[in-house]
Every structure is written in C-alpha cells, then in structure tokens.
BAKETI-954781 format. One record per residue (C-alpha): residue in one letter; x, y, z. Coordinates in Angstrom, 3 decimals. Example, Ala and Ser with C-alpha at 12.3 -4.5 7.8 and 13.67 -1.06 7.14 Angstrom:
(A, (12.300, -4.500, 7.800)) (S, (13.670, -1.060, 7.140)) 
***
This chain:
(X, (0.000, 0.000, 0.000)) (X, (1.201, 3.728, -0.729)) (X, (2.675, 5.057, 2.240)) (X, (2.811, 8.423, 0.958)) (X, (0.141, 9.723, 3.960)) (X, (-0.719, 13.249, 4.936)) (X, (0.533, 13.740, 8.183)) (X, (-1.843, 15.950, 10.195)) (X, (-0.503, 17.871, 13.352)) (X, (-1.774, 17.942, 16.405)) (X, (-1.262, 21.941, 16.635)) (X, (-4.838, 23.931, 17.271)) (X, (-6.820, 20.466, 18.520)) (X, (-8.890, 22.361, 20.815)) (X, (-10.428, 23.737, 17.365)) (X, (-10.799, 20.533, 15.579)) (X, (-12.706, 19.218, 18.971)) (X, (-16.103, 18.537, 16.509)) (X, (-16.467, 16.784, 13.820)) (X, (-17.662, 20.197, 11.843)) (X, (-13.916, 21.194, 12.094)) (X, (-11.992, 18.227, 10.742)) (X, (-14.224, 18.487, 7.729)) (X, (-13.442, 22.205, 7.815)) (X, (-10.043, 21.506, 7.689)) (X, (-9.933, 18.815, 5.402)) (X, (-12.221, 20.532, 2.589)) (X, (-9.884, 23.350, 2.808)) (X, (-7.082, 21.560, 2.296)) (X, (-8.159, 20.465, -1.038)) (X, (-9.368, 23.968, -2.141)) (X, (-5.903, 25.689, -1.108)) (X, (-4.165, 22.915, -3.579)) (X, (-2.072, 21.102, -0.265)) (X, (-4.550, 18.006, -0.713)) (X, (-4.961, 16.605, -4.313)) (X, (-6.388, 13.707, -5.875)) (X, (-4.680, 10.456, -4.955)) (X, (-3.175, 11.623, -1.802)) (X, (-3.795, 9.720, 1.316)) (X, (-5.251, 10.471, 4.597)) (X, (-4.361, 8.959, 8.049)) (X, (-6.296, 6.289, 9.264)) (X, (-9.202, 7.253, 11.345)) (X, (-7.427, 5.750, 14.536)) (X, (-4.027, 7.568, 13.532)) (X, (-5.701, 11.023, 13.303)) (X, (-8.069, 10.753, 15.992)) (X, (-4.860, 10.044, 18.384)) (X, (-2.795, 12.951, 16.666)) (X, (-6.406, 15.386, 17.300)) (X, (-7.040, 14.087, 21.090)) (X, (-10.851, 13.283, 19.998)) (X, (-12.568, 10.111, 19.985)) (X, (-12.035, 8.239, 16.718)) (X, (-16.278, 8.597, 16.213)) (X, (-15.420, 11.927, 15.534)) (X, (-12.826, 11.498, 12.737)) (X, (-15.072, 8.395, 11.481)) (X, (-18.268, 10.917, 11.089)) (X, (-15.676, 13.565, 9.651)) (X, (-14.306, 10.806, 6.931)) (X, (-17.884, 10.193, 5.959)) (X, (-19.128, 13.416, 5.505)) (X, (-16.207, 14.299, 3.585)) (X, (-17.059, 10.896, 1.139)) (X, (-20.413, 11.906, 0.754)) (X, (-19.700, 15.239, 0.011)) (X, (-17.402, 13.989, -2.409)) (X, (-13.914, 15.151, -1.313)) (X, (-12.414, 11.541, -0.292)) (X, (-13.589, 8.217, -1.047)) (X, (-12.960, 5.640, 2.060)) (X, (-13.076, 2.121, 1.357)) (X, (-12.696, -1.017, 4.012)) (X, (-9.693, -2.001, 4.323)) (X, (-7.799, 0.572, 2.763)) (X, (-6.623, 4.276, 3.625)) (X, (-9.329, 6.850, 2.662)) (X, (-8.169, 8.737, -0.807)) (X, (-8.705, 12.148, -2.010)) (X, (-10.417, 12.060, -4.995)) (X, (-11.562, 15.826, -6.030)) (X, (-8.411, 18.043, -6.116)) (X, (-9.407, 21.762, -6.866)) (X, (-6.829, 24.299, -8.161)) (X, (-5.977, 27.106, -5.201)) (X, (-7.773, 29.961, -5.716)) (X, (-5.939, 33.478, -6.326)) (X, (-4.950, 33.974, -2.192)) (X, (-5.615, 30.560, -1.232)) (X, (-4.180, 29.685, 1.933)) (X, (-3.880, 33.172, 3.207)) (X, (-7.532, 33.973, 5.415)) (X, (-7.247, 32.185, 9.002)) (X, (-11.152, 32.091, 9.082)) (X, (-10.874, 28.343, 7.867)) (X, (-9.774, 26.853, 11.012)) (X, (-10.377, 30.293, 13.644)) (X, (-6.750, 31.174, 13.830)) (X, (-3.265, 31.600, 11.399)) (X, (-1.512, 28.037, 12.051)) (X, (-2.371, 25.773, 9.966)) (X, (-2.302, 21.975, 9.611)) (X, (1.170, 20.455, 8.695)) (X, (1.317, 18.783, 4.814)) (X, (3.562, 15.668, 3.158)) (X, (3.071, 14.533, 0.085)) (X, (5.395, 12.231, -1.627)) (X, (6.888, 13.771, -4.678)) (X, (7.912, 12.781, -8.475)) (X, (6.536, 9.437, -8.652)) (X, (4.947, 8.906, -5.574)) (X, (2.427, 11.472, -6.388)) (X, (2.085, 10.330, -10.233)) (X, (1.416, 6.845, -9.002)) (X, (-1.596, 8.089, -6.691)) (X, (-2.834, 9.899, -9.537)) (X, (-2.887, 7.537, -11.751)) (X, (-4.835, 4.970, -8.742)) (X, (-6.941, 8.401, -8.987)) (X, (-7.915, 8.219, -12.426)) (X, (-11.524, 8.598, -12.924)) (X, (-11.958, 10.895, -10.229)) (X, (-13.468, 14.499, -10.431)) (X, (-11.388, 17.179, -12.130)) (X, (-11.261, 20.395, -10.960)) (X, (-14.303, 23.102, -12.421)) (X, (-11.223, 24.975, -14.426)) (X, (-9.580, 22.157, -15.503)) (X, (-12.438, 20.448, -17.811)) (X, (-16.012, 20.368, -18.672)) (X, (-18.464, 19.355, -15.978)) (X, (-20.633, 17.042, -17.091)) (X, (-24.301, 18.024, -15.107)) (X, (-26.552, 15.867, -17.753)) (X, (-28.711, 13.447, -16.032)) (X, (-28.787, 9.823, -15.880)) (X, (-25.610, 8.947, -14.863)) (X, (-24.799, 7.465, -11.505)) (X, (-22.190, 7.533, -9.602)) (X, (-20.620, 4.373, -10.698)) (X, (-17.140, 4.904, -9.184)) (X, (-18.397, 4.605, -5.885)) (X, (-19.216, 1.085, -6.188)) (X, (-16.527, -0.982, -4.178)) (X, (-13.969, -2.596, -6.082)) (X, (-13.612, -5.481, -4.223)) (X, (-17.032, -6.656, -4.480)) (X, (-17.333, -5.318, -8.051)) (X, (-14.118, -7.723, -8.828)) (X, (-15.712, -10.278, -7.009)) (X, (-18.924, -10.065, -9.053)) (X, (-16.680, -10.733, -12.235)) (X, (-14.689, -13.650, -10.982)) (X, (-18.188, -15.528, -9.859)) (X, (-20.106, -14.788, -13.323)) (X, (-16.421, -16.105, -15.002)) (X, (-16.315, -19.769, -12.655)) (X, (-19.975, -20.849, -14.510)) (X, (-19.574, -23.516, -16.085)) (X, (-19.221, -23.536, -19.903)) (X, (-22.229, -24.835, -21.557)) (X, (-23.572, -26.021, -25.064)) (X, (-26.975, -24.100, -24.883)) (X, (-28.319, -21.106, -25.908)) (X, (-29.436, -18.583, -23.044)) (X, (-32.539, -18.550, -21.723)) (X, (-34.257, -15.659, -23.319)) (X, (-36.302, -14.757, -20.192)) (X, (-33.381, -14.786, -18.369)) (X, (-30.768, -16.288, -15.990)) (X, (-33.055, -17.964, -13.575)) (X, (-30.470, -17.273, -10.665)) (X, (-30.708, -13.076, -11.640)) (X, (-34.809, -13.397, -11.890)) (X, (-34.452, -14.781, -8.332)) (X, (-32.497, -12.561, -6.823)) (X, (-34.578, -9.826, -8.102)) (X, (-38.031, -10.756, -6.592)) (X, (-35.681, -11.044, -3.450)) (X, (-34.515, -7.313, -4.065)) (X, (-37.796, -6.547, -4.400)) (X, (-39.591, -8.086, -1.858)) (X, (-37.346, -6.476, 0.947)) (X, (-37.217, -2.956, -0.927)) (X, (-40.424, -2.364, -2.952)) (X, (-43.058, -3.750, -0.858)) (X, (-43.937, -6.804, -2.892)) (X, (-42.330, -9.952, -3.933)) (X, (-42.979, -11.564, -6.921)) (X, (-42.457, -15.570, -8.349)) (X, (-39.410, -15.731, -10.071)) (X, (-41.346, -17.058, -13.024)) (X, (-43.153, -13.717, -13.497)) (X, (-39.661, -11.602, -13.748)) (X, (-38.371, -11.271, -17.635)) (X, (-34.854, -9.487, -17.954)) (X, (-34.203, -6.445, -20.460)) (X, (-31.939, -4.738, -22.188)) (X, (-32.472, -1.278, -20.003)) (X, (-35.392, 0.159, -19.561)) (X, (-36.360, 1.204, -22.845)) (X, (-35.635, -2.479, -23.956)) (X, (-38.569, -3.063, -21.701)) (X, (-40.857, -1.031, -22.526)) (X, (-40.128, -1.670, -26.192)) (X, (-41.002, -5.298, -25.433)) (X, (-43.995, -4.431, -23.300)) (X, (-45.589, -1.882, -26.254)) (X, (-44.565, -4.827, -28.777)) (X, (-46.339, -7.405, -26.820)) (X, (-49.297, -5.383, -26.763)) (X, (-49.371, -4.403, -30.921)) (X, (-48.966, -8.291, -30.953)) (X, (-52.499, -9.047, -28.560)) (X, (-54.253, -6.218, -30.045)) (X, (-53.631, -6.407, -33.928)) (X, (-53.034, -3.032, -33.980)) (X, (-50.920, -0.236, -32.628)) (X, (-51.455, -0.046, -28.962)) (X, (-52.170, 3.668, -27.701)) (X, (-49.952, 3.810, -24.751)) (X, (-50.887, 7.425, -22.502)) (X, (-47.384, 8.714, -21.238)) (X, (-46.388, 11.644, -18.794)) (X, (-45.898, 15.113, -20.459)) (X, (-43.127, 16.048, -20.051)) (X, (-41.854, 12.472, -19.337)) (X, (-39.280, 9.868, -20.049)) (X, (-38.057, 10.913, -23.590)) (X, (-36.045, 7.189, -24.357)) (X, (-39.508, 5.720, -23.080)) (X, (-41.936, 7.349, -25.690)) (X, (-39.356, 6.532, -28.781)) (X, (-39.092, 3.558, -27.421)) (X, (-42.911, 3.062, -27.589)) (X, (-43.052, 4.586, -31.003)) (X, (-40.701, 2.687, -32.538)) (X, (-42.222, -0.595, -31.387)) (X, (-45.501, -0.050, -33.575)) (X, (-46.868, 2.186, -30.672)) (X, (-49.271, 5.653, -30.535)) (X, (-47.868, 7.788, -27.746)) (X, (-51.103, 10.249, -26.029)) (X, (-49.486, 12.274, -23.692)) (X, (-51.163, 13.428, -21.092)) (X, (-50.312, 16.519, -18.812)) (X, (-48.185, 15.989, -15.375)) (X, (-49.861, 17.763, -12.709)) (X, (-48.695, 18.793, -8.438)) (X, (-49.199, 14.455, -8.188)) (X, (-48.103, 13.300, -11.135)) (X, (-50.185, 12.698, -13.976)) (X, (-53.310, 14.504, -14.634)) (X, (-55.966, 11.887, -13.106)) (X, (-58.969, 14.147, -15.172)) (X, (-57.059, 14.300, -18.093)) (X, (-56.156, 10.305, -18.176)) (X, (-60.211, 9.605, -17.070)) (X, (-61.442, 11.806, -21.244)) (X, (-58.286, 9.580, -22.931)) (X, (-58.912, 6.525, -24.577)) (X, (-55.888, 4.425, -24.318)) (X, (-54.612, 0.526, -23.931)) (X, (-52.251, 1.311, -21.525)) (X, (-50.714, 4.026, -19.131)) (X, (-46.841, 4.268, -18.366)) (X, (-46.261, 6.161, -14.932)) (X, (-43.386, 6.974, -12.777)) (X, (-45.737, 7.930, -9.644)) (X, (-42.879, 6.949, -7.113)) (X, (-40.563, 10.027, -8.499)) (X, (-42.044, 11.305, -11.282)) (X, (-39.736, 11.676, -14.015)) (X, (-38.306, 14.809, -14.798)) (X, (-40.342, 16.889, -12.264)) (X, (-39.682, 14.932, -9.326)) (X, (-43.662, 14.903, -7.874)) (X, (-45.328, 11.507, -5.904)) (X, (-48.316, 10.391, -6.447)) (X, (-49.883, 10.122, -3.055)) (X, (-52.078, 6.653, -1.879)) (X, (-55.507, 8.095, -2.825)) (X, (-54.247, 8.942, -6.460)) (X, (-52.601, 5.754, -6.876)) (X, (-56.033, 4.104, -5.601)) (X, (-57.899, 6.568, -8.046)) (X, (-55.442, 5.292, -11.500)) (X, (-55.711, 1.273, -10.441)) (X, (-59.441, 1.758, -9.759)) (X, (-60.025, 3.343, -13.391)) (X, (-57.946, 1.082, -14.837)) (X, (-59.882, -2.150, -13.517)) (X, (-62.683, -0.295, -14.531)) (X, (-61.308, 0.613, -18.481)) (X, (-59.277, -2.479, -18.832)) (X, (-56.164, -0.507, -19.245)) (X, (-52.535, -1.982, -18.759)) (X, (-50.376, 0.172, -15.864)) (X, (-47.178, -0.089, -16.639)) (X, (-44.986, 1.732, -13.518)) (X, (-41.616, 2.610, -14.656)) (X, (-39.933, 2.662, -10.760)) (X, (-36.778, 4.079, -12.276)) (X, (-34.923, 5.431, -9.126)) (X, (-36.695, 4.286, -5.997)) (X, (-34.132, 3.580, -4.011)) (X, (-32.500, 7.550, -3.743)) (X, (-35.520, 8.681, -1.085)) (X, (-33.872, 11.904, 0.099)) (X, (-36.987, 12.999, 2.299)) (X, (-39.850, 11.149, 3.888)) (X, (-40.263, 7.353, 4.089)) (X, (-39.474, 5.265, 1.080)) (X, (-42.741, 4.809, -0.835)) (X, (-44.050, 1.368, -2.452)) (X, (-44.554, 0.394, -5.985)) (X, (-47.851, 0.721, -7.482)) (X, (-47.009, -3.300, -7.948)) (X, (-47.336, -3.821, -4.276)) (X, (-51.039, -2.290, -4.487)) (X, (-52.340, -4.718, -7.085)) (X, (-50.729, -7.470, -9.050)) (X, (-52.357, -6.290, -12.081)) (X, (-49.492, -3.454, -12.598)) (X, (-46.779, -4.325, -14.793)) (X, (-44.051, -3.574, -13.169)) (X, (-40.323, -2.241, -14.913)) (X, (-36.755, -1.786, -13.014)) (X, (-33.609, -2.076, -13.764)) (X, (-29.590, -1.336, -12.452)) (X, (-29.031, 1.989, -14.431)) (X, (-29.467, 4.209, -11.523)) (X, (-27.869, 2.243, -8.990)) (X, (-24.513, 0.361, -10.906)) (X, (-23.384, 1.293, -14.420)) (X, (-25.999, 2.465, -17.256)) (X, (-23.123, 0.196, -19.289)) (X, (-24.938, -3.186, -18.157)) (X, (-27.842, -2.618, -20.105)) (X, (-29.664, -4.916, -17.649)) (X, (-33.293, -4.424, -16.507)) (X, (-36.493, -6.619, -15.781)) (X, (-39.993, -6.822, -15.986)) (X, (-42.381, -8.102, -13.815)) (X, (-45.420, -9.640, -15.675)) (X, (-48.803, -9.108, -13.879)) (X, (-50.748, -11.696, -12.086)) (X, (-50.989, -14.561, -14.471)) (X, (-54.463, -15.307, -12.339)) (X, (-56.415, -13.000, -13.634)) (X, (-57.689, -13.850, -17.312)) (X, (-56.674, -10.649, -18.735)) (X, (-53.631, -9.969, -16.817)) (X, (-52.205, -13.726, -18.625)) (X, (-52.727, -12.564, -21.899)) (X, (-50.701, -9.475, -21.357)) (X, (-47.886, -12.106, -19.653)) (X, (-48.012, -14.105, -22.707)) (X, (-47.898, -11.515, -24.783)) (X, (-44.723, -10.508, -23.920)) (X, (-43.341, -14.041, -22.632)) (X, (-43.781, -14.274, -26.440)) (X, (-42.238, -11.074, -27.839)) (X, (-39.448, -11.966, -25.471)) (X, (-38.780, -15.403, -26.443)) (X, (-38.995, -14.327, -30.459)) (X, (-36.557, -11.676, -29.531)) (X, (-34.250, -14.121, -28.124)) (X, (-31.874, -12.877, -24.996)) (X, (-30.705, -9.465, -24.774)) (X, (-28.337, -9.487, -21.785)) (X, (-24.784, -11.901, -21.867)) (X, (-25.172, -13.808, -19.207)) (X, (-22.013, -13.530, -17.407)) (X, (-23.415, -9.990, -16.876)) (X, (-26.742, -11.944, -15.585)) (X, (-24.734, -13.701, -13.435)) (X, (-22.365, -10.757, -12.132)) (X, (-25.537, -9.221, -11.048)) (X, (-27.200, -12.161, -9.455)) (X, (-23.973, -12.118, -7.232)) (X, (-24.433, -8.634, -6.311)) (X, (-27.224, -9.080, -5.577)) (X, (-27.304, -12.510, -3.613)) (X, (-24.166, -11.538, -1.308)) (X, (-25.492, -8.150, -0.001)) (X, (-22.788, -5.879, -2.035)) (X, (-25.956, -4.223, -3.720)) (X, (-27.422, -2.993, -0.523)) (X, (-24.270, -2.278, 0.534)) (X, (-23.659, 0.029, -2.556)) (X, (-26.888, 1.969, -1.941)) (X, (-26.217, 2.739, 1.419)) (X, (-23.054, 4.510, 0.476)) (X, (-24.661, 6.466, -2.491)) (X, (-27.402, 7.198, -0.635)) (X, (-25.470, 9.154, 1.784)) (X, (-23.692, 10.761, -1.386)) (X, (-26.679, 11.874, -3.356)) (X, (-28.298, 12.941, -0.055)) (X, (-24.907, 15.276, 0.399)) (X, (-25.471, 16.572, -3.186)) (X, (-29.101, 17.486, -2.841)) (X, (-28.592, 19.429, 0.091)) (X, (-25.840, 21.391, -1.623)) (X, (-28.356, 22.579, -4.553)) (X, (-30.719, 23.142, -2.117)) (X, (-28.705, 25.196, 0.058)) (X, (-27.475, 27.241, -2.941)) (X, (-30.866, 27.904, -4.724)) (X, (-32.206, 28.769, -1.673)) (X, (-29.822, 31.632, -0.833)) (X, (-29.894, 32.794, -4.370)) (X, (-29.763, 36.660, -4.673)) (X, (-31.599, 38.104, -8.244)) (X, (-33.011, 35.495, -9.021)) (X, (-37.179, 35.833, -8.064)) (X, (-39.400, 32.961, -9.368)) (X, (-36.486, 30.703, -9.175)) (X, (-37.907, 27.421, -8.070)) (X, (-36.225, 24.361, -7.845)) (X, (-37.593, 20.848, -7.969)) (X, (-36.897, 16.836, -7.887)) (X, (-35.221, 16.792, -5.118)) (X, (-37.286, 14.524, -2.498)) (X, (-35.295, 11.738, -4.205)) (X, (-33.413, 10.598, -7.331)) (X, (-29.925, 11.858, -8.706)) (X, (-31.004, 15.290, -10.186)) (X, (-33.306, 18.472, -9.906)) (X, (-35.248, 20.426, -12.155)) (X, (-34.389, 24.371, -11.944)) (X, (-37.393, 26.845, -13.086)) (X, (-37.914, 30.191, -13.408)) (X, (-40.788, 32.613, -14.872)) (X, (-39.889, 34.929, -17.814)) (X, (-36.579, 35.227, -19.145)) (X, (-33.758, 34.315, -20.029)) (X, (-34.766, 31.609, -22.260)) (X, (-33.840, 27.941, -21.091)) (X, (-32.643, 27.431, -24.277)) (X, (-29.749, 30.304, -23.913)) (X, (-28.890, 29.547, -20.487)) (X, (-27.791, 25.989, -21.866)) (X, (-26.178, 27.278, -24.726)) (X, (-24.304, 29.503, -22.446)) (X, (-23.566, 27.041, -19.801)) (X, (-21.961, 25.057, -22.460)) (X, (-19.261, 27.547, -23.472)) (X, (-18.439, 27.630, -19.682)) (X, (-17.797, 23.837, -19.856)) (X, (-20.965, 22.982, -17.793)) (X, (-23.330, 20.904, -19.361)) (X, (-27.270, 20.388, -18.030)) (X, (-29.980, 19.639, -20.424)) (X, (-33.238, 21.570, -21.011)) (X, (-36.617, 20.714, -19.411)) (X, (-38.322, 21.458, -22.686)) (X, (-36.146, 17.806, -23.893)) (X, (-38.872, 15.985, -22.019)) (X, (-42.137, 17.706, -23.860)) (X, (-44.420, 15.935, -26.026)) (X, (-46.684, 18.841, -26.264)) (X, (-44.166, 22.162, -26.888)) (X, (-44.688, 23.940, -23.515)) (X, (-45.829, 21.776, -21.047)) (X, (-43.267, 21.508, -19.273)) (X, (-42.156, 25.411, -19.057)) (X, (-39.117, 27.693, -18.755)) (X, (-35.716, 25.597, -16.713)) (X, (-33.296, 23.007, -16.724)) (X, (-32.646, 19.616, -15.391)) (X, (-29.543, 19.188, -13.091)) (X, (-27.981, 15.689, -12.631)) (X, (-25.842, 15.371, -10.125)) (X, (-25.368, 11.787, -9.022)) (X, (-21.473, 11.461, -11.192)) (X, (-20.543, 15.111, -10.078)) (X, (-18.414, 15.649, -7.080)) (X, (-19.225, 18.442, -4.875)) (X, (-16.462, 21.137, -5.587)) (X, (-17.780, 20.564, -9.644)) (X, (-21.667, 20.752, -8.549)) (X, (-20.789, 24.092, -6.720)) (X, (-19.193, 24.916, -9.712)) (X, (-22.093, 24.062, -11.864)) (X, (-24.546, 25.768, -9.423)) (X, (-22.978, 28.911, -9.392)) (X, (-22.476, 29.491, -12.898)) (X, (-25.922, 28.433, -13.681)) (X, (-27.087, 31.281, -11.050)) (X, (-24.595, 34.052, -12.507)) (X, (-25.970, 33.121, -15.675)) (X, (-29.666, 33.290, -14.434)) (X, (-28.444, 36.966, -13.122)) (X, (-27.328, 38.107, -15.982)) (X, (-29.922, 37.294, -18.237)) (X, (-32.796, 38.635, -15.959)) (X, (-34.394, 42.123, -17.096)) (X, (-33.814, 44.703, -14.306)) (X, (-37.112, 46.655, -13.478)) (X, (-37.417, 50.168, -11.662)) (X, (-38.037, 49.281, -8.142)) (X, (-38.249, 45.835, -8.310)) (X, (-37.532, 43.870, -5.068)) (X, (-36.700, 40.449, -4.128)) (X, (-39.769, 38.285, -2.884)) (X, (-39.526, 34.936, -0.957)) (X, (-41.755, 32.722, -0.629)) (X, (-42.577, 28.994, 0.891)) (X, (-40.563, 26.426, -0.140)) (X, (-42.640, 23.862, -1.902)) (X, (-42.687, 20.207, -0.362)) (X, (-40.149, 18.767, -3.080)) (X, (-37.897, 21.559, -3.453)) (X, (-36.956, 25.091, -2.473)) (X, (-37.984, 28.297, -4.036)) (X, (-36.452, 32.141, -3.999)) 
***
C-alpha cells in the first residue's frame, strides 16, 4: 500500500474538537491545492490520536467528507482524495478556515509517488477549471461502487460452467431470483421468479412491453405517457408499432382528469418520483389510476426508475405492491453502471384472465426476440445481488446523493436576483429540475452554460406537447463531485443573473418552499 500519507498535526486540537472542524479543515485543504487527488489520509485511529478526539469523531468527519465527495474511504484501505481543486488566487492566506493563522502540517510524496496516486486516482473528479463538468442526467455515480465486491462479481459470473446451450431468453433464472428477493425487501412486494423477464435497459422493456401489446391487439397499442416524461420511453414506444397520447403531469403526477377523457390501452407512470419533475403520487391517487384502470381495462405499466434515492420522507411502495395487475419495470441503471444494459420486468398476475394474456404476450415477444443481456453480466448481477454488495452500494450512495441534494438546495435557496427561481426533484433521485418565470430563455442559459464547460440539459427535452413543461433546466448530479456541482450551481445562477431584465423598483420576494424543493 502507498505510504505516501498526509501527516496531520496535532497543533490547534482544541479547534478541531467537533467533527464540523476536521471536515473544515480537510475541505480546505483540497481547495488551497495542499490536498490533491490520490493523496492519502491517516487512518481514522491515527488522526483521531494525533487530534485528542474520539475516533467517532474522525469516522463521522471521513464520511461526511465521502459523501460530500472530497475523499472516497473504502474497508480495508486508507481513505483517498479524490476531487483536487486548483488554489484559488490567495488561497491559503484567510485564518477564518480553522479560527486562527496556524495551519495543519502537509507531506506529500513527490515525483513518482504522487504520479502513481494519480494515476490509482484516475476517474476521479477534475477540478471546475480544468475540464467540462458534465451536469446531464442519468448517470450514476458508478465509481463509488466498491472494487472489491465489483471484482468479485466478475470472478463468480467467469467460474460458470461452460455450456452447449443457448441462453434462456427470459433470463438467468439465478438473476430473476435474486430480483423478486430485491424486491420483496425494498419495494413492498415480492414476486415468483417465473413472473420476472430481464431487459436490455429500460427502454428495452418497454419496447417489449408496447410490442407485446401491438402483438395481442392487432393493432398499434395507444400507450398514454407523462408530459413532459421519459423521452427514451416514448421513442421507445413509437418505434415498437406504438401511438404515444401524452397526457399533462400535474402537483401528483399525472393529470388523473385528463387520463379519465383519454382513450388508451395502456398508461406508463413513474408515480414513485415522477420523471423529470420529481412529484409523488400520493395513496388516494394511486387508488384513483388502479381503480379506473380495472374499470377501463387498461394496462399500468410503472416505470420505478430510481426508488431507491428517497432523500426525504419514508421510502414509498410500488404501485405493484397495491395490485398485481401493474406491470411492473426496473432495472440497475441508476444504482450500478448504465453500461450493463440490464433491466427486468415483472409480468402481472398470471391469475387474472386478462392480466395472462398481457404475460403471454410478452413471454412471447421476449422469447422471439431471443436474450438481450450476456449472461455472465446476468450472473455478475445475481452475485451482487445474492451476497449483499448491492445494498451495501446503496447505502453509500445514498449518503452521497443525499450530500449533493442538500448542496443545490442550500445554494438555490440563498440565491440573490433570481425571483421565481424554483427548484424541484429533489425529495429523491440523482437530479433536480431548476425553473424560473420569464426570461432568459432555457434554451440560452444551456447554450451559455456550455461555453463555460458545464453541461445540463433543457426541461423542454422531455415535452411531447411544446410547452408543457415550461421555462428551466434539469440538473444531474449523481457522477458530479461536490467542488464541480458548486461549480455548476454557481455558474448556472450568474448566468440566471445576468440574463434577468432589471425593473425600476423591483424587489426580491420569498416565498414557501414547496414540499419537493426550495424556491427564492
């Protein structure tokens, strides 16, 4: 192991007492250019004896500081920094960092001690100036999963056993196990194995589902969606042989009224974190859609996309776990690599007369298809799954994303200049949806953004109908460590400032934050 360890002193320990001034410390270390990426920390029992404070304290410090992004601590192995920020013009110079002028003591190994823990570094966040920052959503943060049990995922799907078959198109039977597992202890309901199908992502599914349904009907299935909604969902629909009737997305998700005067075969939804705006669907809604559903004969289909990032409030079950009839779509984009391409369906109730011919519909597309995912990535994911290093890996990025999304939060709502500004998503998930009234355009802010090397992507991407979704952006932020997302945050508002018509006398209103977000 590396040896080349920042030596903290033990000068000032009165002020590093609290866990609030390690982190302190620590953070501005990195911004004054003495930490950098690859460099090691001491050990939480080696700094904690160096500090005089219990090693708790260092322990909560170490965490905050991987949530936040700054380090990444794994078991067994010293905690790394992984976002190294170039010193700002003075850096190093104002005392208010710590509450006094001494400062912390620095070694780094030189030459090639400290281009061998870059290049153990590589993959980890750049500095703001030093390259774009990519703020796009759908990307996870896939670094943070841990590399031993990663490795160990590999080396499993690798010891099957050759075989002369072909796969099983529906699936690895040990994967479709462990997922009605997964889901059973996280989503409220758990299905037989026999009803799970695996996908190639989630628009794989939902091609398959809309498929299955042209194949039942005869004839192209009209498939309501959300508007604005998941964009790689309706082409998937469309190219499939589908009719995609959007329907508005109201405070609760999608417009009840509005889905009640549509004539449709089936509804996709994303009521558990609607998808971009970030709204719930609350019990008495979800009770409304399955009860006009049973009472239409239309197919739910409940895309539950990125249930497991519940910032605020309790987790909320799947529409599944309310009635069988729903059909259900996940997948491992959110939570591992979007690079697996691996997903599932879970067929509805084969009990019910109607609900089987939707299962055999798509048993059938499925099995004409063939399989879509190799199966020693089936198998690397049944292992994930089956030894706990899934649950394991959420519980870290959890804390991570939760870090991130009070960060925006924090920032929007202390915004200056910037009235109407309203920001949303952020109950759960890995990004948030900025608004705002008027000007400047969405459209220009982007642009603009993107000559700064920050990229986001505009909410008007996810219309069907042009403007229904309205004037903002959509923030992803579950790749981007924090010094980058303050980055990103900032120059989004000094762009929002600049482009904002001054008027004679106007004056800065606040007003409630709504429940999912904060507002200036």
């Amino acid at each position: 192991m590396d040896q080349s360890v920042v030596q903290i002193g033990s000068s000032a320990m009165d002020q590093f007492g609290k866990t609030a001034g390690v982190v302190a410390r620590v953070r501005g270390m990195v911004h004054d250019g003495t930490l950098r990426a690859g460099d090691a920390l001491p050990s939480t029992r080696v700094l904690a004896a160096e500090l005089g404070v219990a090693r708790g304290t260092v322990v909560a410090a170490y965490e905050q500081l991987d949530g936040e992004g700054y380090i990444r601590t794994r078991h067994g192995a010293a905690a790394r920094v992984v976002a190294s920020v170039d010193p700002a013009p003075g850096a190093g110079t104002n005392p208010s960092a710590d509450g006094g002028a001494r400062a912390i003591g620095a070694v780094r190994a030189a030459g090639a001690a400290r281009a061998a823990g870059a290049a153990r570094a590589a993959g980890a966040a750049r500095a703001p100036e030093a390259g774009v920052v990519d703020a796009r959503p759908g990307i996870p943060a896939v670094t943070a999963i841990s590399a031993r049990d990663w490795r160990a995922a590999w080396r499993a799907a690798a010891d099957q056993p050759l075989r002369n078959t072909m796969s099983d198109p529906l699936g690895l039977p040990a994967l479709r196990e462990q997922i009605a597992v997964q889901l059973g202890l996280s989503r409220g309901f758990a299905p037989d194995p026999s009803r799970v199908v695996v996908a190639a992502g989630t628009s794989d599914a939902v091609s398959l589902v809309t498929e299955a349904l042209r194949n039942a009907l005869g004839r192209p299935p009209r498939v309501a969606v959300e508007d604005p909604g998941y964009r790689s969902g309706h082409r998937a629909i469309a190219s499939a042989g589908g009719i995609v009737v959007p329907v508005p997305v109201g405070p609760d998700g999608i417009s009840l009224s509005h889905l009640a005067d549509t004539a449709v075969d089936a509804v996709m939804v994303t009521p558990t974190h609607q998808y971009p705006l970030g709204s719930v669907m609350p019990v008495a809604g979800r009770q409304r859609l399955l009860a006009w559903a049973a009472d239409t004969g239309t197919l739910v289909v409940e895309d539950d996309y990125d249930s497991e990032f519940r910032h605020r409030g309790q987790p909320v079950p799947a529409l599944a776990a309310l009635d069988a009839s729903v059909l259900h779509v996940g997948g491992f984009s959110k939570t591992f690599d979007p690079r697996l391409r691996c997903a599932y369906v879970v067929l509805p109730d084969h009990d019910r007369a109607a609900d089987a011919v939707v299962a055999e519909a798509v048993v059938a597309a499925r099995v004409a298809r063939g399989a879509v995912v190799a199966e020693p990535v089936q198998a690397a994911v049944a292992h994930l799954l089956r030894t706990g290093a899934f649950r394991r890996h959420l519980g870290r990025v959890r804390r991570d994303y939760a870090h991130r999304r009070e960060l925006i939060a924090a920032r929007l709502a202390g915004a200056s200049g910037t009235t109407g500004l309203e920001a949303r998503a952020l109950n759960g998930g890995l990004h948030a949806v900025v608004s705002w009234p008027g000007h400047p355009a969405a459209a220009d802010v982007v642009a603009r953004l993107a000559s700064r090397g920050v990229l986001v992507a505009e909410l008007a991407d996810y219309e069907v109908t042009r403007g229904s979704a309205g004037n903002g952006v959509v923030l992803g932020y579950g790749a981007v460590a924090l010094p980058a997302l303050e980055h990103a945050v900032d120059a989004l508002l000094e762009e929002l400032r600049a482009g904002r018509p001054r008027r004679r006398g106007q004056r800065r209103r606040q007003r409630t934050a709504p429940a999912d977000g904060v507002s200036a």
